[in-house]
N, C-alpha and C positions, 0 to 999 in steps of 0.2 A: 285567189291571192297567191302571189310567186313567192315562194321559200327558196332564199339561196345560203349561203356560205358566209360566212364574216370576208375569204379571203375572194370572194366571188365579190363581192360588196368593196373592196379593197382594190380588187383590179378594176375594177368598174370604171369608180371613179377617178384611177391613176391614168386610162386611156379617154377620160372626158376631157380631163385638166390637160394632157400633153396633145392630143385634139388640138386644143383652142390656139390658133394662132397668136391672139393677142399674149398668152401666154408663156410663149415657147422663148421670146426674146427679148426682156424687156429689162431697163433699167430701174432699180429700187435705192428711194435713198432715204437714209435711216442713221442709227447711231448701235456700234459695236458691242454685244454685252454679251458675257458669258464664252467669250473666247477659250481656247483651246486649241494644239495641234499634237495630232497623235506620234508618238514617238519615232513607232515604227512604218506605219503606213505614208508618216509625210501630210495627210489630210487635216485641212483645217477644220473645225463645228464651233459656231456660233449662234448668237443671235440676233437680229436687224428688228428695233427699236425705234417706234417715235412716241409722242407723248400719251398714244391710247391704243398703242397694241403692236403686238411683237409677232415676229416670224421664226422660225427656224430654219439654217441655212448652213450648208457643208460646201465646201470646195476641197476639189482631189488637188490629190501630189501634183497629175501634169499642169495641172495649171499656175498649183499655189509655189511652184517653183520659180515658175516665171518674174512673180513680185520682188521687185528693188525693196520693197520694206517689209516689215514684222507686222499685221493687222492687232490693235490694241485695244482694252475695252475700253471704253467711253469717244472713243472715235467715229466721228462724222464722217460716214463715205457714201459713194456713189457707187453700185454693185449691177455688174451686167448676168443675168439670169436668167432663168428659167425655170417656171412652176411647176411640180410633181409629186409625185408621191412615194414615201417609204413604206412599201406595200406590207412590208411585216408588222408594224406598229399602226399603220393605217393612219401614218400623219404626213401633212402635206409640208412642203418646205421647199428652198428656192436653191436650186442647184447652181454655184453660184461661176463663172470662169471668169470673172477680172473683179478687180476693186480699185478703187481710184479716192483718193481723199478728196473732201468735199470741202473745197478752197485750195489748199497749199497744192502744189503738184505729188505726185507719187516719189520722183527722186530726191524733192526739196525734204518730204519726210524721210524716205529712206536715209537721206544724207546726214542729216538732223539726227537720226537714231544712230548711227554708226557713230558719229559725231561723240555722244553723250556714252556709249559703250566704250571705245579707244579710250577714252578720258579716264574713266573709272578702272581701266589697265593700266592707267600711269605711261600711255604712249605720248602723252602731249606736254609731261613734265618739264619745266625749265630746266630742273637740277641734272639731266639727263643729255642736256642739249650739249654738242663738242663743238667748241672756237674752232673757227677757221686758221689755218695757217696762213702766216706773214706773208711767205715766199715759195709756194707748191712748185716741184718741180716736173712731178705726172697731174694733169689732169685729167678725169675719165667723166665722160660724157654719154649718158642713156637717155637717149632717142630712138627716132626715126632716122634710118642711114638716107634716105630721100628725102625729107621735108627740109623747108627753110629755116626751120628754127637751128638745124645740126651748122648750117653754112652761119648763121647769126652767132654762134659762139663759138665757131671756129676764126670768124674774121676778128670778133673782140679781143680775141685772145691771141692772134699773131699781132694784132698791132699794138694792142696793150702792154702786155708780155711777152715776147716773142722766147724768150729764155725758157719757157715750158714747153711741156709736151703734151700735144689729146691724145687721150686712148677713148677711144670710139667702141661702144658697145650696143651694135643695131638694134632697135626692140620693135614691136607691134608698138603703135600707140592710140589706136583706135578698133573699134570691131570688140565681138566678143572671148577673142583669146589674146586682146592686148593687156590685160592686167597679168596672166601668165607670164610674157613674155617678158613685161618691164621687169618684173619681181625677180626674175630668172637672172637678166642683165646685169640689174643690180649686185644682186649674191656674188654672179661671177666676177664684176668687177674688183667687190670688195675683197674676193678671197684671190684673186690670182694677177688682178691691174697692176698691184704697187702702185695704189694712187692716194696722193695726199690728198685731196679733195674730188668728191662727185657731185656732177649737174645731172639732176635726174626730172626730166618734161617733155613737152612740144608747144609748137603754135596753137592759137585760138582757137576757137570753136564752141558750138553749143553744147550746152547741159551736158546731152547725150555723148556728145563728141570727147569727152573730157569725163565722163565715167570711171574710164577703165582707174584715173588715179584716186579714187575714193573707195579703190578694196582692199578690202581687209590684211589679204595676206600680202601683199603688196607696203600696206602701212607696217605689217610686222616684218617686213625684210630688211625695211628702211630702220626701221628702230632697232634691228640687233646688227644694224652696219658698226666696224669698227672708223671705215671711213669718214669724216665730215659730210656730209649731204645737204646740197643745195637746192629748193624744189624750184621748178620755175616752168608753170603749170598755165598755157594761156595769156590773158591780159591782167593790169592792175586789180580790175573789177572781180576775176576769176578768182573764187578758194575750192578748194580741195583738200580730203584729208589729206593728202600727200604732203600740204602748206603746211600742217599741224603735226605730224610726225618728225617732218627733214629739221635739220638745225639749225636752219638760217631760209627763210621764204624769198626770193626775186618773183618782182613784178611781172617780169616778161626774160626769156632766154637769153638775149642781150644783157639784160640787168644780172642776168646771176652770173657770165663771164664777168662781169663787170666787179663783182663781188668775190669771186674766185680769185682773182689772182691783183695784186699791186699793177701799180701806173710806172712803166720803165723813166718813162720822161719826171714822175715827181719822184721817182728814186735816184734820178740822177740829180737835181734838183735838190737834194736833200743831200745826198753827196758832196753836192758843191759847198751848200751853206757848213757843212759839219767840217772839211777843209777848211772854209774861213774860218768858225769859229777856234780850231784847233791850230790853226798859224797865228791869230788872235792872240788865243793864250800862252802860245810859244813864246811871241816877242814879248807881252807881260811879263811874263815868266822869267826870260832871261834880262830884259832892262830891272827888276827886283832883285835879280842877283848882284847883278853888276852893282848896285847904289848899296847893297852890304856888303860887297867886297870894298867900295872906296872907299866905306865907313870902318869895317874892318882895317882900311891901310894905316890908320892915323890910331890903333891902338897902342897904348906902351909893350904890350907884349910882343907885336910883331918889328915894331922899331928898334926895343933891344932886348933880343929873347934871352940874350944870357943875364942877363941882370937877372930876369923873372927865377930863371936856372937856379943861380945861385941864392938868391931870397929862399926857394924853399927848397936847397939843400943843407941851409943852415937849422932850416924848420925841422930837416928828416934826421940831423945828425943830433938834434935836442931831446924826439921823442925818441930816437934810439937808447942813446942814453939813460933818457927819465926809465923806461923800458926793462932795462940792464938793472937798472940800480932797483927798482922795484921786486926786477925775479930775483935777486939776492936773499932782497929782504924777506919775500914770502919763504925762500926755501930754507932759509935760516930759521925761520916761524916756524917750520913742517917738521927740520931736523928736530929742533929742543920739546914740538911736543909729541915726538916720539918717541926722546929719550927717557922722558917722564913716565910716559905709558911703560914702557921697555922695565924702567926700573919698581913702578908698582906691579906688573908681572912676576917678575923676578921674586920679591919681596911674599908675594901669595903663593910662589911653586913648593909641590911637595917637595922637591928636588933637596929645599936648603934648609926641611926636617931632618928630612932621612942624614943627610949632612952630621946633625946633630950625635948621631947615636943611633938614630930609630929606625925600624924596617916595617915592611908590610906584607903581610902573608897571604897568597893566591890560593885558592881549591880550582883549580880550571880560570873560568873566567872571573869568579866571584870572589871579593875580596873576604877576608876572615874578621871582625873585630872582637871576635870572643873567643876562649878557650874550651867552652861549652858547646859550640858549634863546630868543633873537630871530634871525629870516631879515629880507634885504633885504625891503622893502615890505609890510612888515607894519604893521597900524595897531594903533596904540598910545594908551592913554591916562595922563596922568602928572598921580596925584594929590596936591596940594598940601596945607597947612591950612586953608588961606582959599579952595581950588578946584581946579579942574581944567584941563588942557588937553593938546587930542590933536594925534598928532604919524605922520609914517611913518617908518620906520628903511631909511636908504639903505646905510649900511655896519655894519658889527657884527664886534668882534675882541674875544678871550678877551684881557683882562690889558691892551690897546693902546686908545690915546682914538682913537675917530674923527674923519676928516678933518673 
């Protein structure tokens, strides 16, 4: 009987299973559970699921990089692999380098999930969206400085508008460093163009072709533009986050010149009618004066104005008068009842006691009404009608005259 090792018994079978050709390459398809990706490593682990038994399966960072989307649990996919073994736990599992959803394509979900993320950042907000201006006098336009879409809104916008100006900001718009680049263009535009509005696209193309405008940091350059943003992304048929971010979507690069700037010919046009309407209402205008001036002619006031004159100068010499005669009488009212007041004043002053005979005697400020409330050498003042005069108290008796 052979005795070997757990880890003997472990490699054994890790070099039977990677052996097996049928094994080394094969597709498994399953449904996603127990998902996970390691923080720091980057590495995906899972589980691949059908309805009577399950696998266990990890894909590395260089691979799991590669994926346009986020792998989720309860997801149907189609997994290119290879069977092996994790020699330290002695369990087999499927090494995994691609995933592919099973139905919808790989971008349609990844699309879909970026999609439903942007949204829940309030990048797709109406309340958010900035009206285009009337009458842009820079236009800046992120492109391709070579494709046909850049000449397609360059010819819209010299014959539509010829009174603006492009400012042209070249970008990658395909390849894997064209979302860099657009996003770059963008920025730059917004912060150094002076552009009242921007066209940010290209012409047509597949799924993959048209990529680059469904990332992320690209949708976030667009949304902290202060400038208006026009996306115009492809054909009618084509979306892109870019559609869902910019402030206004065009069908195609012609259409969003088209939406950029006003029609010279319907502003002239508009011009014209707003002249007739306002020579219109000129001559209204002035034939309604005219028929209240003729009506005006025929008034008594303007046939003989002095008459009118003198009617209400007779009017103004009456209430002058009435006026006159009025402030007499109040001020006669005013005199007699002051004189009244005046002479009950009079009638109540100490003034026309003291008159009588009688005085009043000061200690300082405090009047004296008793002779019990005077001590020896105390100064005194003793006031008259006609005056004053102070005095010292040598003696003081209740009821008895002093010596």
């Amino acid at each position: 009987m052979l005795t070997v090792t757990v880890s003997q018994v472990n490699r054994y079978i890790k070099a039977v299973l990677e052996e097996d050709g049928k094994l080394s390459d094969l597709y498994v398809k399953g449904e996603i559970s127990n998902f996970s990706c390691h923080n720091r490593s980057g590495h995906f682990y899972f589980s691949l699921k059908d309805q009577a038994s399950a696998v266990r399966a990890v894909m590395f960072q260089s691979d799991a990089k590669e994926l346009p989307f986020l792998p989720e649990n309860g997801m149907a996919v189609l997994v290119r692999a290879r069977v092996g073994v994790y020699e330290r736990d002695g369990v087999y599992q499927l090494y995994v380098s691609d995933i592919q959803p099973d139905g919808a394509g790989a971008l349609a979900v990844a699309f879909e999930q970026r999609k439903v993320k942007l949204a829940a950042q309030g990048l797709f907000d109406e309340a958010c969206k900035k009206p285009l201006p009337p009458r842009p006098v820079r236009v800046g336009i992120v492109t391709s400085g070579t494709g046909a879409a850049l000449q397609d809104i360059l010819s819209v916008l010299s014959r539509r508008y010829p009174l603006c100006t492009a400012v042209v900001a070249p970008a990658l718009v395909q390849g894997r460093e064209a979302a860099a680049s657009v996003a770059r263009a963008v920025r730059q535009l917004d912060r150094e163009g002076g552009c009242d509005v921007m066209i940010v696209g290209r012409g047509g193309g597949s799924t993959e072709d048209l990529w680059c405008f469904n990332d992320e940091a690209l949708a976030h350059a667009v949304f902290r533009c202060e400038t208006p943003v026009i996306s115009a992304v492809g054909h009618e048929t084509d979306y892109t986050i870019l559609d869902f971010v910019a402030d206004v979507r065009a069908p195609t690069p012609s259409a969003a010149a088209e939406l950029a700037v006003p029609s010279a010919q319907m502003l002239c046009r508009q011009l014209y009618d707003l002249n007739g309407r306002l020579s219109k209402t000129a001559r209204e205008r002035l034939r309604s004066l005219r028929e209240q001036l003729r009506e005006k002619q025929d008034h008594p006031a303007l046939r003989d104005p002095g008459r009118g004159i003198a009617k209400y100068s007779e009017k103004l010499d009456f209430l002058t008068k009435a006026l006159y005669n009025r402030k007499r009488i109040i001020v006669r009212e005013k005199q007699l009842g002051l004189q009244a007041k005046a002479a009950l004043l009079d009638s109540l002053s100490p003034l026309r006691v003291l008159k009588r005979g009688y005085s009043v005697v000061f200690r300082g400020e405090d009047m004296v009404s008793s002779a019990g409330a005077l001590r020896e050498e105390d100064h005194i003042t003793v006031q008259f009608w006609d005056g004053s005069a102070s005095a010292v108290v040598t003696k003081t008796a209740c009821g008895e005259e002093p010596d």
